[in-house]
C-alpha positions in Angstrom: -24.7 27.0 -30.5 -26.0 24.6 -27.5 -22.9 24.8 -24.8 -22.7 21.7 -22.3 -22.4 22.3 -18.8 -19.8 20.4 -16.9 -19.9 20.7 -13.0 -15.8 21.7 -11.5 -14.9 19.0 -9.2 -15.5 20.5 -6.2 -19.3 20.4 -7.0 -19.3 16.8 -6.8 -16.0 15.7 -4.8 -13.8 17.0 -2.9 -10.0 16.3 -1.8 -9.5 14.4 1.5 -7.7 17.5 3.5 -11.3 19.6 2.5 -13.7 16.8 3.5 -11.9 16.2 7.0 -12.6 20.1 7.7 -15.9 19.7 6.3 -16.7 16.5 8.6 -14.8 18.7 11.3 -12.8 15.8 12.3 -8.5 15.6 12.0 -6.6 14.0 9.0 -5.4 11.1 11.3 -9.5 10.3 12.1 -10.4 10.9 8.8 -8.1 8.7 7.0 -8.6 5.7 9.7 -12.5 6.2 9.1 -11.5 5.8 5.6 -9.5 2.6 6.0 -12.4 1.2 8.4 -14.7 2.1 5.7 -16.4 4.7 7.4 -16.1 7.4 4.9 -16.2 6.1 1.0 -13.9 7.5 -1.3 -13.7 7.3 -5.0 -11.1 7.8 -7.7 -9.7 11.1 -9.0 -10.7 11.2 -13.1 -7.3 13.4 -13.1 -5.3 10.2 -11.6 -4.5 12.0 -8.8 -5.5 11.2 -4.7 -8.8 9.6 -4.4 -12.1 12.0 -3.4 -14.7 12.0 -1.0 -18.0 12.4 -2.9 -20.3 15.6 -2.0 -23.0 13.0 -1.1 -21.1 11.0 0.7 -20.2 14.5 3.1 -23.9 15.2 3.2 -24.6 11.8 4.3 -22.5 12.3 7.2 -23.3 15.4 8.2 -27.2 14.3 8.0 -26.0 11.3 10.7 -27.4 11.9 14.8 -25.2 13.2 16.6 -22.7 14.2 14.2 -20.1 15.3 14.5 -19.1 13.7 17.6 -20.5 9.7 16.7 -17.7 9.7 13.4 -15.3 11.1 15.7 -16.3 8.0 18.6 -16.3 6.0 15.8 -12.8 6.1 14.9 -11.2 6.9 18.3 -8.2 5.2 19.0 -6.7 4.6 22.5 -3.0 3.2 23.7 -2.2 0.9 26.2 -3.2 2.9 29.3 -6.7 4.5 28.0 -7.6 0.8 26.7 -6.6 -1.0 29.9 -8.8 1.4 31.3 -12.0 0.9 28.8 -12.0 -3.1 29.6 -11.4 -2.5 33.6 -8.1 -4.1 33.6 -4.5 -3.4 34.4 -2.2 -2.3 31.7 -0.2 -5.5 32.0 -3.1 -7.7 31.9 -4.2 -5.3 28.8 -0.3 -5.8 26.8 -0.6 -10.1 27.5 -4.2 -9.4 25.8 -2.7 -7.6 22.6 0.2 -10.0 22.2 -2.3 -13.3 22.1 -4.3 -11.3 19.7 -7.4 -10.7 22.1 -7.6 -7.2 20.7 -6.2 -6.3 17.8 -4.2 -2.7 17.2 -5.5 -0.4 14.5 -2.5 2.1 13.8 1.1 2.3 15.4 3.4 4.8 15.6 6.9 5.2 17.0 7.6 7.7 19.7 10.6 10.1 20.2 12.2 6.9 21.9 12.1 4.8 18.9 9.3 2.2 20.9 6.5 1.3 19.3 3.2 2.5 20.7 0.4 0.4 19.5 -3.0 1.9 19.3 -6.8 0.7 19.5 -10.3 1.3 18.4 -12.1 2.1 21.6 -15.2 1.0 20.1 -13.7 -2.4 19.5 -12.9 -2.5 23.2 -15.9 -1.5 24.5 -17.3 -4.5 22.4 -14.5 -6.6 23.6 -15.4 -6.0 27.6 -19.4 -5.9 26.8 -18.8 -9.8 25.5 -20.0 -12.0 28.5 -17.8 -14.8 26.9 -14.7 -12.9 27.4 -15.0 -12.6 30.8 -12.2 -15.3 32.5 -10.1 -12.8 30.5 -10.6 -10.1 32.5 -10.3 -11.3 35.7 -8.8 -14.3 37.6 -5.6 -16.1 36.3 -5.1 -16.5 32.7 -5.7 -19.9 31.7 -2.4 -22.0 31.6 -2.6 -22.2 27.7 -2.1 -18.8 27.3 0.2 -18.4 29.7 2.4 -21.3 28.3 2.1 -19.0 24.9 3.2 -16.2 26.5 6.2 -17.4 27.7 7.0 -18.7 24.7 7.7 -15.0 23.5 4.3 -14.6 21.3 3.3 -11.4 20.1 0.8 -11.3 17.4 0.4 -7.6 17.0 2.5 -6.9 14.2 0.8 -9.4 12.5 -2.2 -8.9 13.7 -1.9 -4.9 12.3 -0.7 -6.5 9.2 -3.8 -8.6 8.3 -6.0 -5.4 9.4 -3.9 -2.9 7.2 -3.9 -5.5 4.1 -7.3 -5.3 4.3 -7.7 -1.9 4.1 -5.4 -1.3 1.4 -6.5 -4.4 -0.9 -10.3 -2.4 -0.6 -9.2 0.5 -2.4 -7.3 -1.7 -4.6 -9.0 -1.0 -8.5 -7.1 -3.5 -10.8 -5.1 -6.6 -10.2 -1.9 -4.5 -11.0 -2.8 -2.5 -7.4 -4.0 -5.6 -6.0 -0.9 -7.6 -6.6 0.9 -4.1 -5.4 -0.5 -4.2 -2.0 0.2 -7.7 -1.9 3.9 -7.3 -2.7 4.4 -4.8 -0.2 4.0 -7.4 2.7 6.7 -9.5 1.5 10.5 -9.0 1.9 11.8 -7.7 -1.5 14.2 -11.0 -2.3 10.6 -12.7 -2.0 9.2 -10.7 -4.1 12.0 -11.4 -7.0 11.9 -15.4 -6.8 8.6 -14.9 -7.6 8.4 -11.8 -10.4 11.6 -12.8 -12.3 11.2 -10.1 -14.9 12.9 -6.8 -14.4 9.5 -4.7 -16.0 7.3 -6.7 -14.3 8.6 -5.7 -11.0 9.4 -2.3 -11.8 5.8 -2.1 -12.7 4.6 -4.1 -9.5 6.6 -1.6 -7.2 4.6 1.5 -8.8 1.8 0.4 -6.3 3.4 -1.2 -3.6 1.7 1.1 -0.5 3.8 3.5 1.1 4.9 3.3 4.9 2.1 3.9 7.3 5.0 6.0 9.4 7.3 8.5 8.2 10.7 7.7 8.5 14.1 8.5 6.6 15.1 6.0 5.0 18.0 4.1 6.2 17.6 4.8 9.9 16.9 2.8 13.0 12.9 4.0 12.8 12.5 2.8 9.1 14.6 -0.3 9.6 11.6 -1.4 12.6 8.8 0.3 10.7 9.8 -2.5 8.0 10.1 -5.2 10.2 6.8 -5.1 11.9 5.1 -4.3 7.8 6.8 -7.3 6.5 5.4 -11.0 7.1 7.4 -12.9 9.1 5.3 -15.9 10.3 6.1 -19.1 7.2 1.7 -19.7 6.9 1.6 -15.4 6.8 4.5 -15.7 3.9 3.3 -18.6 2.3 -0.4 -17.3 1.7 1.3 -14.0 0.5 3.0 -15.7 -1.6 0.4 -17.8 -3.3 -1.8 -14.6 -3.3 0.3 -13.0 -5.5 0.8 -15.0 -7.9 -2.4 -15.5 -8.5 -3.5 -11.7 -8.5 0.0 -11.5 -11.0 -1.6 -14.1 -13.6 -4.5 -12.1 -13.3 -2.9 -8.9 -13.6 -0.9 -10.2 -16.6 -4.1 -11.6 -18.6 -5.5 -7.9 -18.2 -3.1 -5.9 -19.3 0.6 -6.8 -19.3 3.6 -4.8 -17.7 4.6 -2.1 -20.2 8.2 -2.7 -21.4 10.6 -0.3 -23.5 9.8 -1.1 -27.9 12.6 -3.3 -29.0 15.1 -0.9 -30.4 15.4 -1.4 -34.4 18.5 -0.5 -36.4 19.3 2.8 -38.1 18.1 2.5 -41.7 21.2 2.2 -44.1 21.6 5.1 -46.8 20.2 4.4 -50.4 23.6 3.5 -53.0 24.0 6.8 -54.7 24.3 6.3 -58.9 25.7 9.0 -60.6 23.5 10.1 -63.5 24.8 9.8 -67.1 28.0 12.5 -67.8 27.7 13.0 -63.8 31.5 12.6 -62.4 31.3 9.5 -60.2 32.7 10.6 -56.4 33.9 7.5 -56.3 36.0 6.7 -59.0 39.3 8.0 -57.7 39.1 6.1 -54.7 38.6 2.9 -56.9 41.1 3.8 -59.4 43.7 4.1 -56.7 42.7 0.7 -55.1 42.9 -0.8 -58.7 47.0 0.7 -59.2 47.8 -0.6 -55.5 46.4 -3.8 -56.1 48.6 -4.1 -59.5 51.6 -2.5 -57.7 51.4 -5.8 -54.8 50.4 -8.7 -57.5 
């Protein structure tokens, strides 16, 4: 008898803790070279985490200078390290990332509870490289910007919100995760006004994204992580907004939310007959309603 030969998953993927050691780079570079699209991922068959293809390792490993160009790659510098990169202070560097000059990749909060914005260095090599960008770097900034300043902008959490729902509508495989990722962006009571039905949105909030920063739940930390994850700008809302439902129409003609079978009533017993010159069970019960009912006329 002919026996097929199935390859075990390691022999063609792997999980993303074995390919980071493999690409000899950390789990925080490897997963932001997955979001920037450095390192392609695919789904598990089993439904579980998504896997990094055996070719797809190879490929890197094959790359020149590896593995220090995927770790450049994906290096990402704070305030201090960045200001340093573009040859400015670290002032001039903070007006920069609040007029959305350069644009944060990750943030995280430290043991203070203040949130420390991070950059691709790559990015701001390009940024400084950029002859048109140079009244930027040195002289006084241009009154516009100032004025805008002043004014109390700060487009870096949204800013890291457009760059994060980009990575995360990527990996996205049906409208159901697409309208997911979507719905994570938007304050919950916007959410309801626009998914009015209870399995819908239980459904939706399967694959709304987790938090990109680990907090308990409840505290000071998770309360900020959700205010800088959550659009707050009315276009940012209202394109949100629209977005999803759209992607929830779509989602919808696919394949719609699963909801609990409508719940049917317990069959009644069959009328038992007694056979012929079988005692009815029954018949003193109806012979003493008969004798009451006399008794009262």
């Amino acid at each position: 008898m002919s026996r097929t030969a199935i390859a075990p998953p390691d022999a063609v993927s792997c999980t993303p803790s074995r390919a980071a050691r493999e690409l000899d780079v950390k789990r925080a570079e490897f997963d932001l070279a997955v979001h920037l699209g450095r390192i392609r991922t695919v789904p598990d068959v089993a439904g579980g985490a998504r896997r990094v293809p055996r070719a797809e390792i190879d490929r890197l490993r094959a790359q020149p200078g590896f593995p220090d160009s995927l770790r450049e790659s994906v290096r990402a510098v704070g305030t201090a390290e960045g200001a340093a990169l573009v040859d400015v202070p670290p002032a001039r560097f903070t007006r920069l990332a609040r007029l959305g000059l350069v644009v944060p990749v990750r943030f995280y909060l430290n043991r203070y509870r203040v949130v420390v914005w991070l950059y691709l260095a790559q990015e701001l090599r390009q940024f400084a490289a950029d002859r048109t960008n140079a009244f930027l770097l040195t002289g006084r900034t241009p009154e516009v910007l100032r004025s805008q300043l002043a004014a109390g902008v700060d487009l870096r959490p949204r800013n890291w919100r457009g760059r994060h729902l980009g990575f995360l509508l990527r990996q996205a495989e049906d409208p159901w995760q697409h309208a997911g990722v979507l719905a994570g962006f938007l304050d919950p009571l916007q959410v309801a006004e626009i998914v009015k039905d209870p399995y819908e949105r239980s459904h939706l909030n399967r694959f709304r994204p987790a938090p990109p920063a680990h907090c308990a739940p409840g505290t000071p930390a998770a309360h900020l992580v959700e205010k800088i994850t959550t659009a707050a700008d009315p276009d940012e809302i209202d394109w949100l907004r629209s977005d999803l439902r759209r992607t929830l129409d779509e989602a919808r003609a696919d394949q719609p939310a699963p909801r609990p079978a409508p719940k049917q009533a317990p069959p009644r017993p069959p009328e038992r007959r007694s056979a012929p010159g079988e005692p009815d069970p029954d018949r003193p019960a109806r012979g003493l309603l008969t004798r009451l009912r006399r008794r009262s006329a």
